[in-house]
NUNU-166487 format. One record per residue (C-alpha): residue number from 1; residue in three letters; x, y, z. Coordinates in steps of 0.02 Angstrom, whole numbers, plus 50000, padded with zeros to 5 digits. Last residue first. Example, Ala and Ser with C-alpha at 12.3 -4.5 7.8 and 13.67 -1.06 7.14 Angstrom:
<rs>
- 2  ser  50684  49947  50357
- 1  ala  50615  49775  50390
</rs>
This chain:
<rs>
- 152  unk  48512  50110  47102
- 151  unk  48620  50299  47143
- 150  unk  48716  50347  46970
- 149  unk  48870  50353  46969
- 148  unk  48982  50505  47018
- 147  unk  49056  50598  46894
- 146  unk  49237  50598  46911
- 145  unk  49353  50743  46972
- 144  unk  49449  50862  46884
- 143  unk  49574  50939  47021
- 142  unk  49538  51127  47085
- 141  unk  49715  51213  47040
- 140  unk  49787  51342  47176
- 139  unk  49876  51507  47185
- 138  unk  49860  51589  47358
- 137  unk  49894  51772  47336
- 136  unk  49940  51881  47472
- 135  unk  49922  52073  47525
- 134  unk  49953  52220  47650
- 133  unk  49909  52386  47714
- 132  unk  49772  52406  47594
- 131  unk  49673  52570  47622
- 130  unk  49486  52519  47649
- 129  unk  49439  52655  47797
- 128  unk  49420  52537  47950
- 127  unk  49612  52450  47883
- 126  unk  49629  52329  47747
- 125  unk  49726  52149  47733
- 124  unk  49702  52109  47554
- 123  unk  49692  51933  47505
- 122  unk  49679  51858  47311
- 121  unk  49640  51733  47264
- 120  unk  49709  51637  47118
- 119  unk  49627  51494  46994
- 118  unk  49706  51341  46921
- 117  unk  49590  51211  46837
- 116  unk  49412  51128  46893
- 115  unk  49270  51233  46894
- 114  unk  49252  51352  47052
- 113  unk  49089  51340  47120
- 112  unk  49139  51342  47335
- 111  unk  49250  51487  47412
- 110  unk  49271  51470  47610
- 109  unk  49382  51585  47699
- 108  unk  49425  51512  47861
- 107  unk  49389  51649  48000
- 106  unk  49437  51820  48040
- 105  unk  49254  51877  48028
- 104  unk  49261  52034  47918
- 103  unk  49275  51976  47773
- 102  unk  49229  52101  47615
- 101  unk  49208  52048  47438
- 100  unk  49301  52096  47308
- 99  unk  49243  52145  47124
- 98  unk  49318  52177  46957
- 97  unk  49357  51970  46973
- 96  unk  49521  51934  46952
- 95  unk  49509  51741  46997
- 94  unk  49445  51775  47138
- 93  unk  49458  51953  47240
- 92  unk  49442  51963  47428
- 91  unk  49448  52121  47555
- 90  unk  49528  52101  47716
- 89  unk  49477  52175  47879
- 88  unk  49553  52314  48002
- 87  unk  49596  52342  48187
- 86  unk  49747  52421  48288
- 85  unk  49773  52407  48461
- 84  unk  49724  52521  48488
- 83  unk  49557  52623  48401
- 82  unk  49634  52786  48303
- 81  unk  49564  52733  48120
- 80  unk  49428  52665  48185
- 79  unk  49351  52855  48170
- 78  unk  49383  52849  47988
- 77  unk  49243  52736  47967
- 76  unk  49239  52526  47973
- 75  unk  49224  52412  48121
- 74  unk  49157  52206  48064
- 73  unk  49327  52167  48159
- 72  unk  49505  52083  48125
- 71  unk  49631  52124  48259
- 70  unk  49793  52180  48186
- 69  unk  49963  52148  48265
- 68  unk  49990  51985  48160
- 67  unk  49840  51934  48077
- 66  unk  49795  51755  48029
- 65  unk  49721  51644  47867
- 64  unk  49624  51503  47835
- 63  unk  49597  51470  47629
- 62  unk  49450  51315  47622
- 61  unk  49425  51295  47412
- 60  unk  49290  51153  47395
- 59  unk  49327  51061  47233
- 58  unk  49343  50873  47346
- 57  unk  49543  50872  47336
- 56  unk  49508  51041  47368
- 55  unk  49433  50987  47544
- 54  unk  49559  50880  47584
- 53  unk  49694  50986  47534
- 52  unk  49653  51136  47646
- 51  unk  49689  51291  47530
- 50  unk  49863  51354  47565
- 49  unk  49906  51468  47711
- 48  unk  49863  51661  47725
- 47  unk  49966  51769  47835
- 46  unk  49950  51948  47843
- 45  unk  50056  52087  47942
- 44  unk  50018  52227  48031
- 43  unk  50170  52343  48074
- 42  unk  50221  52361  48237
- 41  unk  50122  52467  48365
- 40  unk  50202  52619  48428
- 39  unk  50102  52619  48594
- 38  unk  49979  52486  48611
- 37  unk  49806  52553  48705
- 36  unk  49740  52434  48803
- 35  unk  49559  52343  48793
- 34  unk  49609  52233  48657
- 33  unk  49735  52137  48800
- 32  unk  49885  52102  48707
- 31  unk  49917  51929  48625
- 30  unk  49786  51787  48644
- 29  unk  49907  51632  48671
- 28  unk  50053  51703  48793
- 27  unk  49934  51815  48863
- 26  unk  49825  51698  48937
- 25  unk  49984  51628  48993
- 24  unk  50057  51485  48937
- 23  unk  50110  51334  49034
- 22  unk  50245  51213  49009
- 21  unk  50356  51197  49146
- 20  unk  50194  51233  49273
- 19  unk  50135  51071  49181
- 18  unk  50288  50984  49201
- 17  unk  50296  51024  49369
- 16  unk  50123  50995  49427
- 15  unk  50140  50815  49351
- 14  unk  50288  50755  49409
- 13  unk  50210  50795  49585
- 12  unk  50050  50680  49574
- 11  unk  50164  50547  49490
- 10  unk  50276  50563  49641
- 9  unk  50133  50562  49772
- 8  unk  50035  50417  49666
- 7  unk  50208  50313  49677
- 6  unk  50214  50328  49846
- 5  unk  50048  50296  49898
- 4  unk  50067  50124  49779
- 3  unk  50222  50098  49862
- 2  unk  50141  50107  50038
- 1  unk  50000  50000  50000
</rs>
């Protein structure tokens, strides 16, 4: 009975350790608080990945994407302009298209229709008044797929 205390007691205490070792901060994760002003901010920054291959695999396009030092928020107007830390959204354009359309969610990107082939889309990261602060294109090709038979 004793060993088994014993081993439960140094289990028990291997484990605090390694998780106070390897724990994060609320901070750590989330950034800043957006309730405090940042002073001299660094620039924003966009990241967009590759479409999800599972899903284009399947002619679904699934683009996820980030923000560095740039919260991504449904706020637009010149008054946003001044909000800290700093906020924005990205425009989209496919395939060229003379229009973009507006995200404002800061989630995957979803784009579903495309005909098989290459196509391009193309992410601007905009601030509350629509001026691009920065930009990526994610080239990609939709594969052909099969028909699928008929249901008997």
């Amino acid at each position: 009975m004793n060993a088994t205390l014993e081993f439960m007691a140094v289990l028990g205490a291997s484990t605090m350790f390694a998780a106070a070792a390897i724990a994060q901060s609320a901070r750590d994760v989330r950034g800043p608080s957006p309730l405090v002003a940042i002073e001299n901010e660094a620039p924003a920054r966009l990241i967009v990945d590759p479409p999800l291959a599972e899903q284009l695999a399947k002619g679904l396009v699934f683009i996820q994407y980030t923000t560095e030092n740039l919260r991504v928020v449904p706020v637009f107007g010149k008054g946003a302009l001044d909000v800290s830390p700093r906020i924005g959204h990205l425009h989209i354009t496919v395939d060229d298209a003379p229009w973009h359309f507006v995200d404002a969610s800061g989630e995957t990107v979803i784009v579903v229709g495309l005909p098989a082939g290459p196509h391009k889309v193309l992410f601007e990261l905009a601030d509350p008044t629509h001026h691009v602060i920065d930009s990526k294109t994610i080239s990609f090709e939709i594969p052909v797929t099969s028909p699928t038979p008929p249901r008997k």
